[in-house]
Structure formats: C-alpha cells, structure tokens
N, C-alpha and C positions, 0 to 999 in steps of 0.2 A: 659091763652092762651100761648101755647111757643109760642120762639121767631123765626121769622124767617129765615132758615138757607142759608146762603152768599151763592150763587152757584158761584161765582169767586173763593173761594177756595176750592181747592181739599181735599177729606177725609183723615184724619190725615193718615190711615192706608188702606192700598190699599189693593185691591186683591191678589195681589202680594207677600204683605209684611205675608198677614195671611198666604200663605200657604207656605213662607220662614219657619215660622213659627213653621206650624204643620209640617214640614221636619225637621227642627231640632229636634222637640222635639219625633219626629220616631226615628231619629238617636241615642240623646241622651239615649234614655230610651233602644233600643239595646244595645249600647256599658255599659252601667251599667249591662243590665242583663248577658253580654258575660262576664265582667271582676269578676259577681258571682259566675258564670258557673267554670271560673278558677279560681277563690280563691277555693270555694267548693272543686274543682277536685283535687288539685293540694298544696294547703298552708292549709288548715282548721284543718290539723294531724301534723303538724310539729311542735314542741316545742323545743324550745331553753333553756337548762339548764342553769340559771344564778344565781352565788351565791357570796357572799361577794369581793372574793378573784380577781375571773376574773374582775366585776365590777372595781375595783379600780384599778387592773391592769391598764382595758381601759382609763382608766382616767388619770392614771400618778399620782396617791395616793397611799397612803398606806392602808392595810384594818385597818377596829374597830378589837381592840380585840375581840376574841370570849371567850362569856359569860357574860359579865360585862358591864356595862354600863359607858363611859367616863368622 
C-alpha cells in the first residue's frame, strides 16, 4: 500500500515551476541553434596559420630548433 500523501505540504514542483521550465529549456535550445547558425555562417572556413615561430613568439620563448630533436 503507498503511503499516504501530507496535503499540508505543497508539491515540491508547481505548475509554475514546470513551465519556468519548459521556457527555459525553448530558450536555451534556440540560443544554441542561433549561435550554430553563426559559427556555420560565419567562423566554420576560417583557419588560423600557426607554426613554430609565431607560437613562441606569443609566448615570450624562443622556438625548438628546426629539424632536430633537443
């Protein structure tokens, strides 16, 4: 037999709260599909050249030699 349920307390999760809810999760899953929409459109072809030299530039090193192993 379940047990029977207190009606002095209110349901953990209200009507309310479920369809806070299903609002965010409309929202969220737009703002993902829009920010694929612009990676897609917009960053998906752009390639960034990077090789020894710059690398270590950025850094504040010096590069490895090239060909040899340290």
């Amino acid at each position: 037999m379940a047990p029977a349920r207190n009606q002095d307390r209110p349901d953990p999760v209200s009507p309310n709260d479920r369809r806070l809810v299903r609002h965010l999760l409309i929202v969220v899953t737009i703002k993902v599909a829009v920010l694929g929409v612009l990676w897609w459109a917009f960053v998906r072809d752009v390639r960034v050249p990077v090789d020894a030299e710059r690398a270590a530039d950025r850094l504040g090193v010096t590069p490895p030699a090239q060909g040899g192993h340290p």
